[in-house]
C-alpha positions as CSV (number, residue, x, y, z in Angstrom):
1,X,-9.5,27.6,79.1
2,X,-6.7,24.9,80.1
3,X,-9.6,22.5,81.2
4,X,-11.8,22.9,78.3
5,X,-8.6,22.1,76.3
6,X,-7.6,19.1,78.6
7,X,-11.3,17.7,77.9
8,X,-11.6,18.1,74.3
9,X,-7.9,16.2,73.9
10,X,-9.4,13.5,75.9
11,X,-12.8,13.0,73.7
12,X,-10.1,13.1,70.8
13,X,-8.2,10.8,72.1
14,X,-11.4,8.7,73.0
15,X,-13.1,8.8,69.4
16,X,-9.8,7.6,67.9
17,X,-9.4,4.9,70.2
18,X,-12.8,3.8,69.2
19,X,-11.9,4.0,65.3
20,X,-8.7,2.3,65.5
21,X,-10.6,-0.6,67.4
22,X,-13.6,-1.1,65.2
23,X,-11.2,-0.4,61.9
24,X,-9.3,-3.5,63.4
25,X,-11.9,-5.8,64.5
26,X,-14.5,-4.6,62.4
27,X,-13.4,-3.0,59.3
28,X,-16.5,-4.3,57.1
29,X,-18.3,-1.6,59.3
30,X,-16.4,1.3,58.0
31,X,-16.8,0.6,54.0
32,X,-20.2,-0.7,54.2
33,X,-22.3,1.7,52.1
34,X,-25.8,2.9,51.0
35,X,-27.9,1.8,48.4
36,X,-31.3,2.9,47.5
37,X,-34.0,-0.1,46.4
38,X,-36.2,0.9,44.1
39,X,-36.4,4.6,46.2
40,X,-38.3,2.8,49.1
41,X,-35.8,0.3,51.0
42,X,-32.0,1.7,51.8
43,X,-29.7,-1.7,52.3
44,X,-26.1,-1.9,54.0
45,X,-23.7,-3.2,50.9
46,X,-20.2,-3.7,51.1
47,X,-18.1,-2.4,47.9
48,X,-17.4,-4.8,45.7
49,X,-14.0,-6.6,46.2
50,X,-11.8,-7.5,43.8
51,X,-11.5,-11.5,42.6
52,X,-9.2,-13.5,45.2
53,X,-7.2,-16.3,44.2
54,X,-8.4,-19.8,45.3
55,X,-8.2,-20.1,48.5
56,X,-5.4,-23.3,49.7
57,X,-7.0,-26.5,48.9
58,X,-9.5,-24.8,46.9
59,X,-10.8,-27.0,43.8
60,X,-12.5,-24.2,42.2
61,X,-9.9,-23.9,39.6
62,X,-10.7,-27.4,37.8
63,X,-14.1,-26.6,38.5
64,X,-13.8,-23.7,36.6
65,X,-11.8,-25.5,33.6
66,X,-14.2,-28.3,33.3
67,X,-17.5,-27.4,33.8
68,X,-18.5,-25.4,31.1
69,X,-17.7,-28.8,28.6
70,X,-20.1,-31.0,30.7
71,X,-23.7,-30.6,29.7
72,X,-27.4,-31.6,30.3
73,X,-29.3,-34.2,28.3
74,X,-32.7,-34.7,28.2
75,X,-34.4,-37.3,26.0
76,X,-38.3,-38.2,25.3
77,X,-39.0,-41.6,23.0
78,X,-42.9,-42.1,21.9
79,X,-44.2,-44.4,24.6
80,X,-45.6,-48.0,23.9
81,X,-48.6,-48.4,22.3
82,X,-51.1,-51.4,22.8
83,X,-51.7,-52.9,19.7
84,X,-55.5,-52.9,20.2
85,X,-55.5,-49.3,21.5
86,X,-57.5,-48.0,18.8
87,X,-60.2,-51.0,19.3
88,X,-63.4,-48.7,20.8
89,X,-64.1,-52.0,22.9
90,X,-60.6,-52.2,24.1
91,X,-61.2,-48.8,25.0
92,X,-64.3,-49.0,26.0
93,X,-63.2,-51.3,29.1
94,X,-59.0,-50.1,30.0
95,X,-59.7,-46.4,28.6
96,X,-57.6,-44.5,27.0
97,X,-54.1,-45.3,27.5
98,X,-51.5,-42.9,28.4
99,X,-49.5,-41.7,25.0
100,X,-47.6,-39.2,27.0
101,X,-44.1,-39.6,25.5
102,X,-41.5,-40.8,28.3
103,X,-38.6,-38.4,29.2
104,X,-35.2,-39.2,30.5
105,X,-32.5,-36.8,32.0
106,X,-28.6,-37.3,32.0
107,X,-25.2,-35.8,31.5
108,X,-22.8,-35.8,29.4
109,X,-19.2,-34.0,28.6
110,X,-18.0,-32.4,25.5
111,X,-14.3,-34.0,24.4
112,X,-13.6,-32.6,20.6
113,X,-14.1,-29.2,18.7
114,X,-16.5,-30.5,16.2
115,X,-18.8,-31.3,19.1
116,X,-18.8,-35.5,20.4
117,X,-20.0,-35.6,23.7
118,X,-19.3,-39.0,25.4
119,X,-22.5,-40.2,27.8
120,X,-23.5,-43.3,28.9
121,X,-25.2,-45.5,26.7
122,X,-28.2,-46.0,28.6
123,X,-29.2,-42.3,29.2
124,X,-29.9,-42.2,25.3
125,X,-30.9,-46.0,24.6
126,X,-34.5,-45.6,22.5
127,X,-34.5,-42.5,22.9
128,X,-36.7,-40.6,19.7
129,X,-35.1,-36.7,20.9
130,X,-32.0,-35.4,22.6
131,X,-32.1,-32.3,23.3
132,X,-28.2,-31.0,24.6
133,X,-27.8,-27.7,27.0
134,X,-24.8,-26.1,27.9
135,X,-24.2,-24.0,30.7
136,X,-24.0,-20.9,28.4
137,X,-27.7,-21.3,28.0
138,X,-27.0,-22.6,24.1
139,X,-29.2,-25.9,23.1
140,X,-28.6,-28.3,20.4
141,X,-30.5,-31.3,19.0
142,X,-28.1,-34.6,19.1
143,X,-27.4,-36.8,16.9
144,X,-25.9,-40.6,18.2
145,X,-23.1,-41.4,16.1
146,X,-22.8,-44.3,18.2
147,X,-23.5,-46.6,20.8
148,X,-21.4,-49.6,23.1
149,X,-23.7,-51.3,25.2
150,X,-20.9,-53.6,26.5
151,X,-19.5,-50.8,28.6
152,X,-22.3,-48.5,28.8
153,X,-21.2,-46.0,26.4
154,X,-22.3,-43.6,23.5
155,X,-20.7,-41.1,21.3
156,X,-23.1,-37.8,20.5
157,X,-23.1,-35.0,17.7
158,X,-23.8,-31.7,18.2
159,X,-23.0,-28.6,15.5
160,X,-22.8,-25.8,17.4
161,X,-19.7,-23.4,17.2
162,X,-17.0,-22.4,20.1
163,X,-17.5,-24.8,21.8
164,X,-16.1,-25.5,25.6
165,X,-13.5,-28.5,25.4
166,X,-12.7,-30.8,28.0
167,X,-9.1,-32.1,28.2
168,X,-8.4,-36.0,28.7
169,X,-6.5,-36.9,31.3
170,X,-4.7,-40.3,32.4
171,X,-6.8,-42.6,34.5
172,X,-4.1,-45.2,34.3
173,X,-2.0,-43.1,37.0
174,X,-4.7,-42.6,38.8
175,X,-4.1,-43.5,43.2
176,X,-6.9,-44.5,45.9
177,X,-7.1,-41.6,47.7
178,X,-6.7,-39.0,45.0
179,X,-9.0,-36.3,45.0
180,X,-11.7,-35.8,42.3
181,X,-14.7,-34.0,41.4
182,X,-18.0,-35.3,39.6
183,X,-19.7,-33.0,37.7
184,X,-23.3,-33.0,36.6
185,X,-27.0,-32.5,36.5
186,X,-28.2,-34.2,39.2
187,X,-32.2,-34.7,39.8
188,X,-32.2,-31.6,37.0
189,X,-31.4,-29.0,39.5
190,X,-29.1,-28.3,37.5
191,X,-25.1,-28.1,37.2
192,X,-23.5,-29.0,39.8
193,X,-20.2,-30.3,41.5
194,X,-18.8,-32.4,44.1
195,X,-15.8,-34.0,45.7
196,X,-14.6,-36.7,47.2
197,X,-11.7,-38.9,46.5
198,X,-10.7,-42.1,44.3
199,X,-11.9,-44.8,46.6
200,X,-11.1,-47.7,45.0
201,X,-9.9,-48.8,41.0
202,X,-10.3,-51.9,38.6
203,X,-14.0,-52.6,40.3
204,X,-15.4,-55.5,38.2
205,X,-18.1,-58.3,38.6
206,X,-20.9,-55.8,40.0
207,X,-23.1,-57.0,36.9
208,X,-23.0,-53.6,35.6
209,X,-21.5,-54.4,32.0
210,X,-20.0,-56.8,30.3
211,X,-16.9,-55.1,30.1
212,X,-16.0,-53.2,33.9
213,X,-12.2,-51.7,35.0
214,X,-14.6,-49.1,37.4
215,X,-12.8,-45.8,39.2
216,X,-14.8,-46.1,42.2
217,X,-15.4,-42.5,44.2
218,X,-17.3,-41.3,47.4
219,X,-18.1,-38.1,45.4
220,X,-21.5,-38.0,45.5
221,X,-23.3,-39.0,42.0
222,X,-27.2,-38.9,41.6
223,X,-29.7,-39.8,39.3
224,X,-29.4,-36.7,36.6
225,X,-25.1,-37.2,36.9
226,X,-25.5,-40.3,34.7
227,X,-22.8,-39.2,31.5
228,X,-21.5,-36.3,33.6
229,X,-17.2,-36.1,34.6
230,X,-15.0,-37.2,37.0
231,X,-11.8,-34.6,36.9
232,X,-8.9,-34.5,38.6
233,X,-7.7,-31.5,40.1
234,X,-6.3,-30.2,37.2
235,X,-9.7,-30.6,36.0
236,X,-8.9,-33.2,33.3
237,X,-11.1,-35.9,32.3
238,X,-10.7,-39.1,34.5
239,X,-14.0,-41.0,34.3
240,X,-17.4,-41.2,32.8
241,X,-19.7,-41.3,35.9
242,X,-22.3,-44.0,35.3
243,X,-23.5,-45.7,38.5
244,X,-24.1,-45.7,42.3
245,X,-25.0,-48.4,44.8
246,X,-27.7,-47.7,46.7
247,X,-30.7,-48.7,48.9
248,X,-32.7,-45.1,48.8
249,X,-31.9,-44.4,45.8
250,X,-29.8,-41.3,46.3
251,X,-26.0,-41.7,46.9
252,X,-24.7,-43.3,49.7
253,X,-21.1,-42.7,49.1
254,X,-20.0,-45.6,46.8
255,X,-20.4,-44.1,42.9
256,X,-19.2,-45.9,39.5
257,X,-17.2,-43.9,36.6
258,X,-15.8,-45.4,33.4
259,X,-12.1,-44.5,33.1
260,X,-11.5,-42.1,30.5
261,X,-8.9,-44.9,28.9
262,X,-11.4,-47.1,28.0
263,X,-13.8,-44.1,27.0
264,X,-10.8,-42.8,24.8
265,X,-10.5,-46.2,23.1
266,X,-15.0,-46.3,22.4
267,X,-14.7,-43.0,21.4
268,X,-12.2,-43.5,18.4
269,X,-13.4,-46.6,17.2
270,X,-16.7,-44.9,17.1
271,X,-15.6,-42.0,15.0
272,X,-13.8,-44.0,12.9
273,X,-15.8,-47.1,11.9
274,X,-19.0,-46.5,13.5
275,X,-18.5,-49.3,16.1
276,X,-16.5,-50.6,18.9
277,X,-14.0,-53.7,17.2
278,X,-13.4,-56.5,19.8
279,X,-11.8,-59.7,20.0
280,X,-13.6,-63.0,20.5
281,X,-12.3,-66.6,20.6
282,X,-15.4,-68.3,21.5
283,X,-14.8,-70.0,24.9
284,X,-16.8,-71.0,28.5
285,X,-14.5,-69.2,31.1
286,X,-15.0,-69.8,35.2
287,X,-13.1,-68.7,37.9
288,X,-10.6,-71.6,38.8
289,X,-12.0,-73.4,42.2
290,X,-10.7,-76.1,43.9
291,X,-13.7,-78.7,42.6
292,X,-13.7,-77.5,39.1
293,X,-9.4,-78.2,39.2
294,X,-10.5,-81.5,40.7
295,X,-13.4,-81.9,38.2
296,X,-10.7,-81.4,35.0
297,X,-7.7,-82.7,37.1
298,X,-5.4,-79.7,36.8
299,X,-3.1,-78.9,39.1
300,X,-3.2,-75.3,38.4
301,X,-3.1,-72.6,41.4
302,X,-4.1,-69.6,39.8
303,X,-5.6,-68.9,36.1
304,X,-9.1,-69.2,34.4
305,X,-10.8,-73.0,33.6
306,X,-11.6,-73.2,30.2
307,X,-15.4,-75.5,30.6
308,X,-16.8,-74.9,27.2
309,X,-15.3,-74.2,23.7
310,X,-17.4,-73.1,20.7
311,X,-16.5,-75.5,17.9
312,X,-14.8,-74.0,14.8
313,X,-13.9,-70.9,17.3
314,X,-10.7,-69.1,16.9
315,X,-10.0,-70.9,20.2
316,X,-11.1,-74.6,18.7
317,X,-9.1,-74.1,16.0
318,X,-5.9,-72.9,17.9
319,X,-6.1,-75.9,20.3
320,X,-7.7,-74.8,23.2
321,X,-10.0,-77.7,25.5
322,X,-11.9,-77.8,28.1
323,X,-10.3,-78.0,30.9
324,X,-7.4,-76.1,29.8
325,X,-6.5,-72.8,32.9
326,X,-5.6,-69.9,30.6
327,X,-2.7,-68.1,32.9
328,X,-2.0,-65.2,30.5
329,X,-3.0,-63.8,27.4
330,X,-0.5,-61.5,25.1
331,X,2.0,-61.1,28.4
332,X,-0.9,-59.9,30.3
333,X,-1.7,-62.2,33.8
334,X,-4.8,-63.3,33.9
335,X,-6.6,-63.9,37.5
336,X,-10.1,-64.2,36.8
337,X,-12.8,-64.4,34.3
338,X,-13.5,-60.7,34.2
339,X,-9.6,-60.1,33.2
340,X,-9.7,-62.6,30.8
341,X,-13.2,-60.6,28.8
342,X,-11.1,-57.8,29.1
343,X,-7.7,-59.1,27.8
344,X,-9.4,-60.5,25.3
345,X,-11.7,-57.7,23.9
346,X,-8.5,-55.7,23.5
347,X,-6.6,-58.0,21.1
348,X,-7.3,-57.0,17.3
349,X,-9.2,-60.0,15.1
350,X,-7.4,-61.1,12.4
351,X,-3.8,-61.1,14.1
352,X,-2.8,-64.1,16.3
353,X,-2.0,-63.7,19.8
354,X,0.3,-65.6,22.7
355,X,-1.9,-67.2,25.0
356,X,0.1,-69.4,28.4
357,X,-2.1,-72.0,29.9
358,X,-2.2,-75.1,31.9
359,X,-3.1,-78.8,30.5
360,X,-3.5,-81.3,33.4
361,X,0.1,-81.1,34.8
362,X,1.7,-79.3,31.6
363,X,2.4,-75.7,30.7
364,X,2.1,-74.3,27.1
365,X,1.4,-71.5,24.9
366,X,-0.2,-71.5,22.0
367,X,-1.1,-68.8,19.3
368,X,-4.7,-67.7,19.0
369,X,-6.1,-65.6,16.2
370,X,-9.3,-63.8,17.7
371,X,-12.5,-63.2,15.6
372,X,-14.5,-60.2,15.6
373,X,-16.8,-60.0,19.4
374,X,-20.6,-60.1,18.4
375,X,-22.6,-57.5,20.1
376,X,-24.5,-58.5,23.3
377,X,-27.7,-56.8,24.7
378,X,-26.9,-54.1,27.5
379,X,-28.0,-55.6,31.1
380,X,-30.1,-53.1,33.5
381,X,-29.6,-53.2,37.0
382,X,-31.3,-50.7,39.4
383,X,-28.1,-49.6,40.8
384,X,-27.9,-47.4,37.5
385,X,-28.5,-43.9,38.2
């Protein structure tokens, strides 16, 4: 009796050695349970866990806060027709020609209550439908309230009710090397996110629009992400993401977004008057070089050459000539031609302006009143996505 005792505390001992082990090392393979399929296949499930907080460095919180205002656009317009289509020779030797009407997929992200969406301009530019979907499932014909091809932007109307709201953040304290997230529908796969981090900021003269202060990101953008966000951890609006470079096509690590500031500004002028209001004072500006200061004989180091003025512009009429090196415009330094657009574009028509410039050998300032900026065509480039 003793030894049969002495075994069975020993294959006790033994079996709860073994639990202890496998509840430590593999406790999934204690609570794994079974579930019948259907009545013909039994599976191995785990019980479902309750929700765990974000993991450390986790960005699925502005994900979450975000995404649901960021939605899919798709647009159709009528496609060209040949004006001798309907001629049965005409036909007779080309065929029929295709009517098919052409289609168009972007992004864009919802910013008010009463349902604007800011997108880029040229995901909706002749377009005959747009058709909005949210990530609830819920679709909406758009209306354009408004377009600005000078920085590739357009203002949308939807009327649909509860709608999910993005919150604007502050791309003006934006750092290289913050991190960000671009959200959209890429390729039509549908949503989807990504990170990366502010690579660069104030990106101008790509020949993207007339008007560029670019966030650039490594968070890969796509064709389809056109319109779509760029949020800050918080998950705040930081950028309208409208272009990528790249040689295939797909992203390559170097993508374009709008900053929500100069967004913010399109956005209310839009609402308000049903146009972007700019200021123009009608000049030729180049990027001072050492032959055109030679050229005008200014002895001006920094500052942009004046080489043309538009007679009976603001700028004519304030006493601007050719030659002249604007240096600064309203307090604001000016260091090339790109600054000086921008500068410019932000003063209000009608009320004069400080501008400091350089005459031969002399400093002086003199008071502009800008017009009102005539609209220019959009340019495309093929680094648009």
């Amino acid at each position: 009796m003793k030894r049969f005792w002495l075994l069975f505390s020993q294959a006790v001992t033994v079996v709860l050695a073994g639990y202890f082990v496998v509840a430590t090392l593999k406790p999934e393979w204690i609570h794994q349970r079974s579930t019948s399929l259907g009545g013909v296949v039994s599976v191995l499930e785990a019980p479902v866990a309750a929700p765990q907080p974000p993991a450390a460095g986790s960005l699925s919180a502005a994900a979450k806060r975000a995404a649901p205002a960021v939605v899919s656009i798709n647009t159709s317009k009528a496609a060209p027709r040949h004006p001798r289509s309907n001629d049965p020779w005409f036909r007779f030797f080309f065929g029929d020609q295709d009517d098919q009407p052409q289609v168009g997929l972007g992004s864009g992200v919802i910013v008010s209550p009463e349902g604007y969406i800011l997108t880029n301009n040229h995901v909706v530019e002749g377009a005959d439908e747009i058709a909005v979907t949210l990530t609830d499932g819920r679709q909406a014909q758009a209306k354009v309230i408004g377009t600005d091809p000078d920085t590739d932007l357009a203002v949308l109307k939807i009327d649909l009710d509860k709608l999910p709201v993005i919150v604007l953040g502050n791309s003006d304290t934006l750092q290289v090397g913050d991190q960000v997230l671009a959200i959209g529908n890429p390729f039509g796969v549908g949503q989807t996110v990504t990170s990366g981090i502010v690579s660069a900021l104030g990106r101008n003269q790509l020949g993207i629009n007339t008007f560029e202060n670019f966030i650039q990101t490594d968070a890969a953008i796509n064709p389809g992400n056109s319109g779509g966000a760029l949020v800050d951890v918080g998950g705040n609006l930081e950028g309208i993401n409208t272009a990528i470079y790249s040689r295939s096509g797909g992203s390559m690590g170097i993508g374009f977004a709008i900053p929500v500031s100069t967004a913010k500004h399109v956005l209310e002028d839009i609402v308000k008057e049903g146009k972007v209001t700019r200021g123009w004072i009608g000049v030729e500006p180049n990027d001072l070089s050492p032959e055109l200061a030679e050229t005008f004989g200014v002895k001006a180091k920094s500052g942009v050459i004046i080489t043309g003025v538009l007679q009976n512009g603001p700028a004519a009429r304030a006493g601007i000539r050719p030659g002249d090196v604007i240096t600064s415009v309203a307090e604001k330094k000016i260091e090339n031609v790109q600054e000086l657009l921008t500068a410019v574009a932000g003063l209000k028509p009608g009320n004069a302006a400080r501008f400091s410039l350089q005459r031969g050998g002399d400093r002086m300032e003199l008071d502009v009143t800008p017009g009102l900026r005539p609209r220019t065509p959009v340019r495309r480039v093929p680094e648009r996505e």
